[in-house]
N, C-alpha and C positions, 0 to 999 in steps of 0.2 A: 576808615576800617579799623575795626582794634588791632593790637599791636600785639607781638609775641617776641622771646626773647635768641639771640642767636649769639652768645659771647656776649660780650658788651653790646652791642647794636639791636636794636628797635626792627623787628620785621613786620609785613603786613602777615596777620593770621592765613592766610591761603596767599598761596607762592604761585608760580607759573611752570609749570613741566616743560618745556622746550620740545624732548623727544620728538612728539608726532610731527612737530614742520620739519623734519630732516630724513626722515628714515624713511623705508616703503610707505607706499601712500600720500607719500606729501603731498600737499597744498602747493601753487604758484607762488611765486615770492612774495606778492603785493597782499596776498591772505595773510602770507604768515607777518607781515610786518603790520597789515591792520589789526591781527590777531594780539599782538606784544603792544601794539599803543592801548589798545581796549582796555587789555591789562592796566596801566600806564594808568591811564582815565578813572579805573575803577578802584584806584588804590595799590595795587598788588607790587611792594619793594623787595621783594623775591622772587627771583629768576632763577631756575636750575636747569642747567646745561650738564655738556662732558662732549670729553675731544672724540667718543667714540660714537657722536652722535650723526649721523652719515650713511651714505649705502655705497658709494663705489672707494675704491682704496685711494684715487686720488684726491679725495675731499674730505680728507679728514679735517676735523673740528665746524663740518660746514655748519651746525647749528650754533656753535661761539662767535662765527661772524656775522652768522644771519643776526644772533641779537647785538653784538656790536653794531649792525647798519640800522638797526631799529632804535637803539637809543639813541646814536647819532642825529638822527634823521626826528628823533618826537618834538616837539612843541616847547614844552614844555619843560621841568628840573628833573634831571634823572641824578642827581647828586648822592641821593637818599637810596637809589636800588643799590641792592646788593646783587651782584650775580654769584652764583656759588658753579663751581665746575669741577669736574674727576679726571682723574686719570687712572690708566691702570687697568682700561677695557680695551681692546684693536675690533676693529671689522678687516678682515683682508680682503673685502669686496666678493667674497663669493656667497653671503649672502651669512656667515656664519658670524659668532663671537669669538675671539680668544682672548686671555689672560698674559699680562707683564706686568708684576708688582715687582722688577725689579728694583733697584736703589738708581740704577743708572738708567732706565728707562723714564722713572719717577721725575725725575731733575730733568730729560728733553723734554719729557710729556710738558711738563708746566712752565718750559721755557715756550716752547711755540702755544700753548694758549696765551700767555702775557702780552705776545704779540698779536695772535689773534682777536683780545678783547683791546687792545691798543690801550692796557693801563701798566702803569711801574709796580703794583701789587695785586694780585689775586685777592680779592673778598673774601670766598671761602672755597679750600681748594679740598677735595675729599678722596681719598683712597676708594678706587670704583668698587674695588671685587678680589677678595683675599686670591692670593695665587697662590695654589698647592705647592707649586715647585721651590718658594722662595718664604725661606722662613719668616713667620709676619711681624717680627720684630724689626727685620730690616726693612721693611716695605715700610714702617711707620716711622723707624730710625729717618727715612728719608724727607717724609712729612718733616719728621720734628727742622732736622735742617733747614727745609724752603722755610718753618716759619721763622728760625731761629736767623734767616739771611735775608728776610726782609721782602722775600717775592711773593708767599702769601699774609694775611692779614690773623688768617682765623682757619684752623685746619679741622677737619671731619673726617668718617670713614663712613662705609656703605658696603650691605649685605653682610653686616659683622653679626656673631651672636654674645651673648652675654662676656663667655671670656676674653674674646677678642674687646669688645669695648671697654672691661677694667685695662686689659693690657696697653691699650693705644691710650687711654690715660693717664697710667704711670710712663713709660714713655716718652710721651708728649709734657708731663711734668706737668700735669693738671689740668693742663690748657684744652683739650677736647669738647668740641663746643655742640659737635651734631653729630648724628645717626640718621641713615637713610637707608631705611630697609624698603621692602615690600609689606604692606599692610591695607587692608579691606576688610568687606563684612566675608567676601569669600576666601580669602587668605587672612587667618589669624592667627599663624605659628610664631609672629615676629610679637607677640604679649608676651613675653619674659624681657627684651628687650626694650619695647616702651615702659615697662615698669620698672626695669633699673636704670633710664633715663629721667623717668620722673623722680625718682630714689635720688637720683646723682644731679637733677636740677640740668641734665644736658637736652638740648633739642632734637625732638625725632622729626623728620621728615618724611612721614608713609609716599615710599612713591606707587604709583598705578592705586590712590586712594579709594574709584569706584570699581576697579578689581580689573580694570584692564577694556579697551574700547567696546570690545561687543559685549563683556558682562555689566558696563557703565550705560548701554545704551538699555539694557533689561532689567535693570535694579525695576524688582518688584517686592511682593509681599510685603514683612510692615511697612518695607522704606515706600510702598507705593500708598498707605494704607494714611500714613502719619503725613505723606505728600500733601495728600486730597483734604485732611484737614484743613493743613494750611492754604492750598490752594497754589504750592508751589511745583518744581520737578523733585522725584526721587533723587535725583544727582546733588539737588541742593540739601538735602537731608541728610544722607550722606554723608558729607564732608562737615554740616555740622553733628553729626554723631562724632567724626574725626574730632570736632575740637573740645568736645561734652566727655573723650574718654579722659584726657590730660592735660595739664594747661602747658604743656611743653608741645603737646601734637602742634606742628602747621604743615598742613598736607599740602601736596605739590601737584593737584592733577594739569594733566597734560590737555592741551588745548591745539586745536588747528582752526580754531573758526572764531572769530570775534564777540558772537552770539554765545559762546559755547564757555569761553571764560567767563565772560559777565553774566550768565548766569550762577558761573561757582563760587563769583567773589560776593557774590547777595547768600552766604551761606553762614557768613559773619555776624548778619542781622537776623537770623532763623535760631532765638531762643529755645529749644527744647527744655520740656515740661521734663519731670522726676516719671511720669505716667507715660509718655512719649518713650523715654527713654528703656522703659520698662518693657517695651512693644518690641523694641530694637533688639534685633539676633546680641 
């Protein structure tokens, strides 16, 4: 698979979204671990989790160890994956989100993921979701510390907009490697943001790339139009229109089914034409 950059480190162009094997709807375990080896097989050294990935309050981080028991458990060298993980989201199990960018929440959040991925560093540890209540200077102050103590490797932020990512740059003292918004063909407010990461040479991550599971299972019109050319799925068009917009995009779609990844990671080898591209929203 080609390769894209994330810090220093070589990623696979299309990543692996964890979300859907934790949250409502999930899969039995043995999908979602055949799910992350398919990955595994098909190239993909990006994994993106977060500890708020779960539905009852007492499993928090369960999709951090589900891929811990997956890489564990593969065949094969997982030396080269990167996992990336957040914190800074809660589910209190009633089925809602909330928000803690504190400084002091920051530093637990990433102390029990360290142990839930059972490594001495975080790969790439990302601020989930600015909190209103807590000035975001400090929420990033806090990043800078984990990297600056050696618990993460490589720090990011997520659902930032333009000021927010100059800020967590200076900051961070340059070191700001990713951006993980929301981006789609049906969600396209987060283009100011991919554009001042290709600007700034940082990694965007579009997460929910085919706009979220029942709008990923209807991608029609050109994406269904330019499909049928090739003789592929819109899904796979898709994600390479994601990497046709920036050479910094590597989209992170979410997967529950083994079938369903390895069809996105063949999105790699789906060249689009200047004329293709043209069709595209």
């Amino acid at each position: 698979m080609q390769s894209r950059r994330i810090g220093d480190v070589q990623v696979s162009a299309i990543g692996l979204g964890g979300m859907p094997m934790s949250i409502e709807g999930r899969p039995d375990e043995d999908r979602s671990i055949r799910t992350i080896h398919a990955a595994l097989d098909a190239g993909v050294t990006l994994i993106d989790t977060a500890d708020a990935y779960h539905i009852g309050a007492d499993e928090v981080g369960h999709n951090e160890s589900l891929i811990a028991r997956a890489l564990a458990s593969y065949g094969g060298d997982t030396s080269g994956v990167l996992v990336a993980t957040k914190g800074g989201h809660l589910r209190p199990g009633d089925g809602s989100w909330t928000i803690d960018g504190s400084p002091d929440h920051l530093r637990q959040a990433c102390e029990a993921s360290l142990k839930r991925l059972g490594v001495d560093a975080i790969g790439l540890y990302q601020h989930h979701r600015p909190d209103p209540r807590v000035p975001y200077a400090d929420s990033i102050g806090a990043i800078r510390d984990l990297l600056d103590a050696g618990k993460i490797r490589m720090a990011g932020i997520s659902n930032a907009n333009p000021e927010q990512i100059r800020q967590a740059q200076e900051i961070l003292g340059g070191r700001l490697v990713s951006v993980q918004n929301q981006f789609s063909p049906a969600f396209r407010s987060s283009e100011p943001e991919l554009e001042l990461c290709t600007e700034l040479g940082i990694a965007f991550l579009p997460w929910s790339p085919l706009g979220g599971i029942r709008a990923a299972g209807e991608l029609g019109g050109a994406f269904a139009h330019v499909a049928e050319r090739y003789g592929v799925s819109p899904q796979r068009v898709c994600l390479a229109w994601h990497l046709a917009k920036s050479p910094v995009s590597i989209p992170i779609p979410g997967a529950s089914r083994p079938e369903t990844i390895t069809d996105s990671t063949a999105a790699d080898t789906l060249h689009l034409t200047a004329d293709d591209l043209a069709e595209l929203p």
